[in-house]
N, C-alpha and C positions, 0 to 999 in steps of 0.2 A: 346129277350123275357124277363119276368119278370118272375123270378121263385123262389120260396120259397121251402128251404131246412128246415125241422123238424129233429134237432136231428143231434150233431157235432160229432158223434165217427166216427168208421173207416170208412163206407162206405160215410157216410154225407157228412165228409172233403175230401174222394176225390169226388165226386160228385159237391164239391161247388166246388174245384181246376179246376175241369177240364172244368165245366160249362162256369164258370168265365172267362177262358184262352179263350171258342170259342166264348166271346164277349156277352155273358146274363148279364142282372142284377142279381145276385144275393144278398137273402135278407136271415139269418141263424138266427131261432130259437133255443134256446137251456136254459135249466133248469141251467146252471153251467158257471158262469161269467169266471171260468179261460180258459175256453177251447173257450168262446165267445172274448173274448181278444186276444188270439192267431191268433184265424181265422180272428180277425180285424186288426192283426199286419202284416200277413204274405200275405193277400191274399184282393183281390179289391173287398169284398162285402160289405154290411151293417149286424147288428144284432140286436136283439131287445131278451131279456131278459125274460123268462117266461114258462111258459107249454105252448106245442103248439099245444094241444088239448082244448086252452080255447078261449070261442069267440075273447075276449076281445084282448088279445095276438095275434091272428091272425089277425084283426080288425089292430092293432099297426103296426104288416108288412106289412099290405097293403095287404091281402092275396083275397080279394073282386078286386083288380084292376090288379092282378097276372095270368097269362096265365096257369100256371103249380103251382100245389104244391105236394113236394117230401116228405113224411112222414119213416124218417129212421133211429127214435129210436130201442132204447134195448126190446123195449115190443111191441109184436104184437097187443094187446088192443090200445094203444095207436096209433100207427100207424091209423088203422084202423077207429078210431074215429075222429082222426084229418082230416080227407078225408070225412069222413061224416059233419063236422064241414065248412071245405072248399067248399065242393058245396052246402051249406045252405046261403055262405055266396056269394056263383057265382062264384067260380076260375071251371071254364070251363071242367078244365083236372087235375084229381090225381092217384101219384102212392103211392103203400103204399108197405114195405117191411113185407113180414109175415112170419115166417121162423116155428112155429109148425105145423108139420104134418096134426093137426086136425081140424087145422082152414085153411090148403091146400087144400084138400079134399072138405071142403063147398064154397071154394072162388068162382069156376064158377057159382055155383048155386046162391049167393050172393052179386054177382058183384055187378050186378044193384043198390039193394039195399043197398050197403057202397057206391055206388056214386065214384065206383073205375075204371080207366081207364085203370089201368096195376097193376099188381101186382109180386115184385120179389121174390123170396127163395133161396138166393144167397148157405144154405148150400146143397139143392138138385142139383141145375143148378151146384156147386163144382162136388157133388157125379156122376151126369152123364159125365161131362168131363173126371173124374179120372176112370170110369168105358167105357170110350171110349179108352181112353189112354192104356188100360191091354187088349183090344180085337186084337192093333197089338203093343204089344211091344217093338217090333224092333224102332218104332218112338217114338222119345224125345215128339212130340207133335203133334194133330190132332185136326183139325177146318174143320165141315163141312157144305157144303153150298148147295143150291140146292136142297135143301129136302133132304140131305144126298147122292145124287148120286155126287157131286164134293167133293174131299177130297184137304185141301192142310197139308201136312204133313214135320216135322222136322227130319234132321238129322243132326247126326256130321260125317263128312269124316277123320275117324281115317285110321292108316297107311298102313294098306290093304287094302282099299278104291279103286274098280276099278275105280272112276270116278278119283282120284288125276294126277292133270296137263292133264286134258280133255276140251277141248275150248266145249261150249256149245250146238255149231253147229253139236257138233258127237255126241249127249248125245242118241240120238235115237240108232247109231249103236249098243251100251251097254243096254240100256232100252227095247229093242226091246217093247216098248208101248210109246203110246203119252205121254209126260210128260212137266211140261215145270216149271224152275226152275226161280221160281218170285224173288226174295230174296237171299242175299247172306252176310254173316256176315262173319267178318274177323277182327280181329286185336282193336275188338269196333268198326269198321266201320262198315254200312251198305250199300250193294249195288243194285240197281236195274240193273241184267245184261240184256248185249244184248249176241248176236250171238257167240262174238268174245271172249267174260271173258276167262279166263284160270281159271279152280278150284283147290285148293291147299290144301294139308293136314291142316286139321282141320278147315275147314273152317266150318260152321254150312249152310245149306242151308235149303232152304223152295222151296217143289213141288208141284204143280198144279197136279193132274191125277183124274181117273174119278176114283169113288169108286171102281168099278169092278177090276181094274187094280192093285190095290195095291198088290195082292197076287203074283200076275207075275213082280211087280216092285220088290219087295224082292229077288224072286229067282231069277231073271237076273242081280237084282244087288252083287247077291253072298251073301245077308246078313243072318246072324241069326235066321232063324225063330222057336220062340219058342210062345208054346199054354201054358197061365197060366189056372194050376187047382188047385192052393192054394196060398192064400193071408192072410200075415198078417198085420191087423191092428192097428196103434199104437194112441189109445186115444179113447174116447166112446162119440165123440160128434155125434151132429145131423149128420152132413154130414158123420160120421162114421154107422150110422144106416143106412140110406139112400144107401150109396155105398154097407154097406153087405145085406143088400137087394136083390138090383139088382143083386149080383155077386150069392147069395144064388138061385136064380133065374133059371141062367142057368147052375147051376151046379158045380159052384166053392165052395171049400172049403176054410171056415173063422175062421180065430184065431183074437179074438180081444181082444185087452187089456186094463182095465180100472182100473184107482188107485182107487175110489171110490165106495162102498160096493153097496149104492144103486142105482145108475146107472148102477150098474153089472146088478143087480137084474133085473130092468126094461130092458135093453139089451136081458139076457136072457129070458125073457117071449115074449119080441116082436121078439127073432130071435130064434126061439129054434131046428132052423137047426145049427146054430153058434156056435163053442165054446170060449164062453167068460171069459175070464182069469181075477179074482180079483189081479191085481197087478202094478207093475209101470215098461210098457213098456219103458220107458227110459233106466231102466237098463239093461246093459250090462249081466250080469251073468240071468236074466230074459230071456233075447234075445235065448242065447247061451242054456239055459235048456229049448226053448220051438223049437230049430233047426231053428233057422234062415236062416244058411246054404244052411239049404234044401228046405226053400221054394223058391216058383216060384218069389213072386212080396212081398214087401215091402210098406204101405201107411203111412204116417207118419199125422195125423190128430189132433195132441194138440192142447191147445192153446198159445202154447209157440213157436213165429218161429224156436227159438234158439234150444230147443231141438225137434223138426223137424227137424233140420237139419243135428245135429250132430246123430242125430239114424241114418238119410238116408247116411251120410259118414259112420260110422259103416256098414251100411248095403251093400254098395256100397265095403270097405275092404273084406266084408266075401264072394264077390262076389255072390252077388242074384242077378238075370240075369233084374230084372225090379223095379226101385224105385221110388215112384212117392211123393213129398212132398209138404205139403200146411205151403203158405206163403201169410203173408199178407203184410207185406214190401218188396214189390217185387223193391225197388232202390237197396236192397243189395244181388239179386240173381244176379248181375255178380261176385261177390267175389267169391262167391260158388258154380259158374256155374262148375269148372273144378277142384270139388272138391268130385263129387260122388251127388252134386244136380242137377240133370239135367233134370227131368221134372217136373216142378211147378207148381201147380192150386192155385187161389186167391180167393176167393169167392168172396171177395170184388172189385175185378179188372171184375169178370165176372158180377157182380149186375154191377157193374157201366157202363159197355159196355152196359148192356140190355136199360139202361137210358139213355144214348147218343142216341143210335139206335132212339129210341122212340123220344126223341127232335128232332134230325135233324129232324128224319118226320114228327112233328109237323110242321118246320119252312117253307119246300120244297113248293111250290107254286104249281109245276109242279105237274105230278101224276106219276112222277119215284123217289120217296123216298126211304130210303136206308129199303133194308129188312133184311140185315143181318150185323152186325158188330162185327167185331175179330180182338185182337191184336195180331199181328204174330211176333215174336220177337220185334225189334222198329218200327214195320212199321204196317199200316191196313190194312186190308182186307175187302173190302163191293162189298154188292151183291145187283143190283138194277135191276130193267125191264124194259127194253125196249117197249118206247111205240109212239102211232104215232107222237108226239112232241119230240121224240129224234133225234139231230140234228144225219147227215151223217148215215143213213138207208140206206142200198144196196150198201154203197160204201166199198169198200175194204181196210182192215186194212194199210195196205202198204201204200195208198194213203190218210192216214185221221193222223192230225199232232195231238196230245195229250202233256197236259203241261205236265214241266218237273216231273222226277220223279214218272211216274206215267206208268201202266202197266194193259194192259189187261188181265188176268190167265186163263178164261175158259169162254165158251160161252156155256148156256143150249136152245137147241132148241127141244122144244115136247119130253122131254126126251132125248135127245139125249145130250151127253155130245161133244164138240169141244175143245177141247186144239188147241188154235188159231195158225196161221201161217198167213202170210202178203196176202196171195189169201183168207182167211174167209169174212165176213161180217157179219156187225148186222145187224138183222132184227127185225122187231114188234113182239113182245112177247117174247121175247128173253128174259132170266137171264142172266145178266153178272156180272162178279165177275170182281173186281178191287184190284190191291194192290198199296199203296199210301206210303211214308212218314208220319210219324203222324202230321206232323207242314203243309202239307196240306191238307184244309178242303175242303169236299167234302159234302155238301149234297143231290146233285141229279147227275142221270148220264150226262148230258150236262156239269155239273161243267170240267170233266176232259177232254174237247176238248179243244185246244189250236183256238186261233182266226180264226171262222168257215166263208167262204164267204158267204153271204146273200142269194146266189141261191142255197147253197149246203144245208140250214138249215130245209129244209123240205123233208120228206121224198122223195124216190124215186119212181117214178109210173112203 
């Protein structure tokens, strides 16, 4: 497809990186020749020089002969206009990033009328993940799929771990719940296990279970369970309002910190359950005179990776039982994985997933497009439906060969959650969730059947 990227900063560049890599044209507009030069040094698109909210500049990319145009400037106006700009001039399909509150609030109502196809809020879509993430803190990370009734969930198997040197085959004896461990990190490798894996100290895994179960996954597994009811927040951006929100919501108590007098101000009149602290949560003697110790959870929210990071190892030292940090350079959370950073949100890595999601389904011919897509440490997760054009219906998993690397995690049938075993089958109307390698692309559910015989390819009567 041909797709026009508005706007090189962080979310744009990786959007264009990643676009580009699954084989699109891409064409990048941008206001600022140096950061147009980089992305024409570094990366296989085209760029064209300009505002790209102006006919004329759009007109120049080709934005009239373009399937998709992504509008993912600094300024919501602009976004929004350039999308309006784009279906006057016929690009089919636009998304536009809009990240103030007050213009989130009108978007449904206005859809239509911006001539908008999707629209993302990478710092609220942040704030709900980080506010998923503190409902069971015992997990490093949670992605759910299914309407919320499948969870697959992270952990690290530190040295009391009952699963250490457990082949995967007993995992149920211990779990006493269905569970099924998609994922397996080890040493920077990544593994898709079968039956036979042996699991070993510190290995980081990723588990399939249906949401219900997580509560009895905990206690069988002997873990930690702690209930957060005070959270401090480290910086007063959007996605810091958005999260104490939510957590003001059900009841949590919020200390949030902001160096900036009038952003205090505005915090406190939109949170006036919150108490918002005028000061520079970085520092240490700040941390320590507002009891850091003692609170439950930690969220570290600047705009600075670097001091994200190093507050969440601080915080991670004074042992607070839950630290969640936002990063946007997520190449360099393995340095700091095993360093007290160990559950990360991107807003930028989740805006770009939400636009991946959306292209593949634009591209899929078939009518089982991907409906959900998440990256699970190096690997993905997608959730497609089953429909009567999916090849091997009513045959049984045991019996149906799947390309390499690839895994079936959970089957949703009428509600009903399946954590698969080789006697299951898929059937029509089925959700199924897949976990993949990133470097194989997937976008419909047929893609991950390995060579299907021509009589098998229809469903079963």
């Amino acid at each position: 497809m041909r797709i026009v990227v508005v706007g090189d900063g962080k979310v744009g560049s990786a959007l264009s990186e990643k676009l580009s890599a699954e084989g699109h044209d891409i064409v990048v507009i941008d206001s600022n020749r140096d950061v147009l030069r980089e992305a024409l040094e570094e990366l296989d698109v085209m760029v064209v020089h300009g505002n790209g909210a102006s006919i004329e500049v759009q007109r120049t990319a080709g934005v009239e002969e373009s399937d998709l145009l992504i509008a993912a400037t600094s300024a919501d106006e602009i976004n929004m206009l350039c999308c309006i700009v784009a279906r006057k001039l016929g690009c089919p399909n636009t998304i536009a990033r809009v990240r103030n509150p007050d213009y989130t609030r009108q978007l449904f109502e206005l859809k239509e009328e911006l001539g908008l196809s999707m629209a993302v809020n990478p710092e609220f879509a942040a704030a709900n993940e980080v506010f998923h993430m503190l409902q069971f803190p015992t997990f490093l990370q949670r992605d759910s799929f299914a309407k919320g009734r499948v969870e697959i969930v992270e952990l690290e198997l530190e040295e009391d771990s009952k699963l250490i040197d457990m082949r995967l085959s007993d995992l149920y004896k211990t779990a006493k719940v269905r569970v099924l461990v998609c994922a397996v990190e080890r040493e920077n490798k990544t593994y898709i296990p079968d039956g036979g894996f042996m699991l070993r100290q510190n290995d980081t895994i990723f588990v399939a279970a249906s949401s219900k179960d997580l509560v009895r996954l905990i206690r069988n597994l002997g873990l930690v369970q702690l209930r957060v009811r005070d959270v401090m927040i480290i910086g007063g951006s959007r996605t810091a309002y958005y999260l104490a929100h939510e957590l003001l919501e059900t009841g949590v108590s919020v200390k949030l910190f902001e160096l900036k007098e009038q952003r205090c101000m505005e915090l406190a009149d939109a949170l006036p359950k919150a108490t918002v602290i005028h000061a520079d949560g970085t520092e240490r003697h700040v941390l320590d005179a507002e009891g850091i110790e003692y609170t439950d959870a930690v969220v570290t929210l600047t705009d600075r990776d670097e001091e994200n990071m190093i507050v969440s190892m601080y915080a991670d030292f004074k042992n607070v039982p839950k630290v969640v940090t936002k990063i946007n350079r997520v190449e360099y959370y393995e340095v700091f994985k095993d360093k007290g950073v160990d559950s990360v949100v991107s807003p930028k890595e989740i805006c770009t997933e939400e636009i991946i999601r959306y292209v593949r389904a634009m591209q899929t011919t078939a009518d089982s497009p991907v409906i959900t897509l998440r990256r699970i440490g190096r690997m993905e997760a997608l959730e497609f439906c089953a429909t009567r054009h999916t090849y091997c219906l009513g045959m049984t998993l045991i019996d149906i060969k799947l390309k390499p690397n690839i895994l079936i995690a959970s089957i949703n049938r009428r509600n009903r959650v399946i954590i698969p075993r080789g006697s299951d089958r898929i059937e029509e109307g089925d959700t199924v969730i897949v976990v993949t390698t990133e470097d194989t692309k997937i976008r419909e559910l047929n893609d991950i059947f390995a060579a299907v015989p021509l009589e098998r390819r229809e469903p079963v009567q």
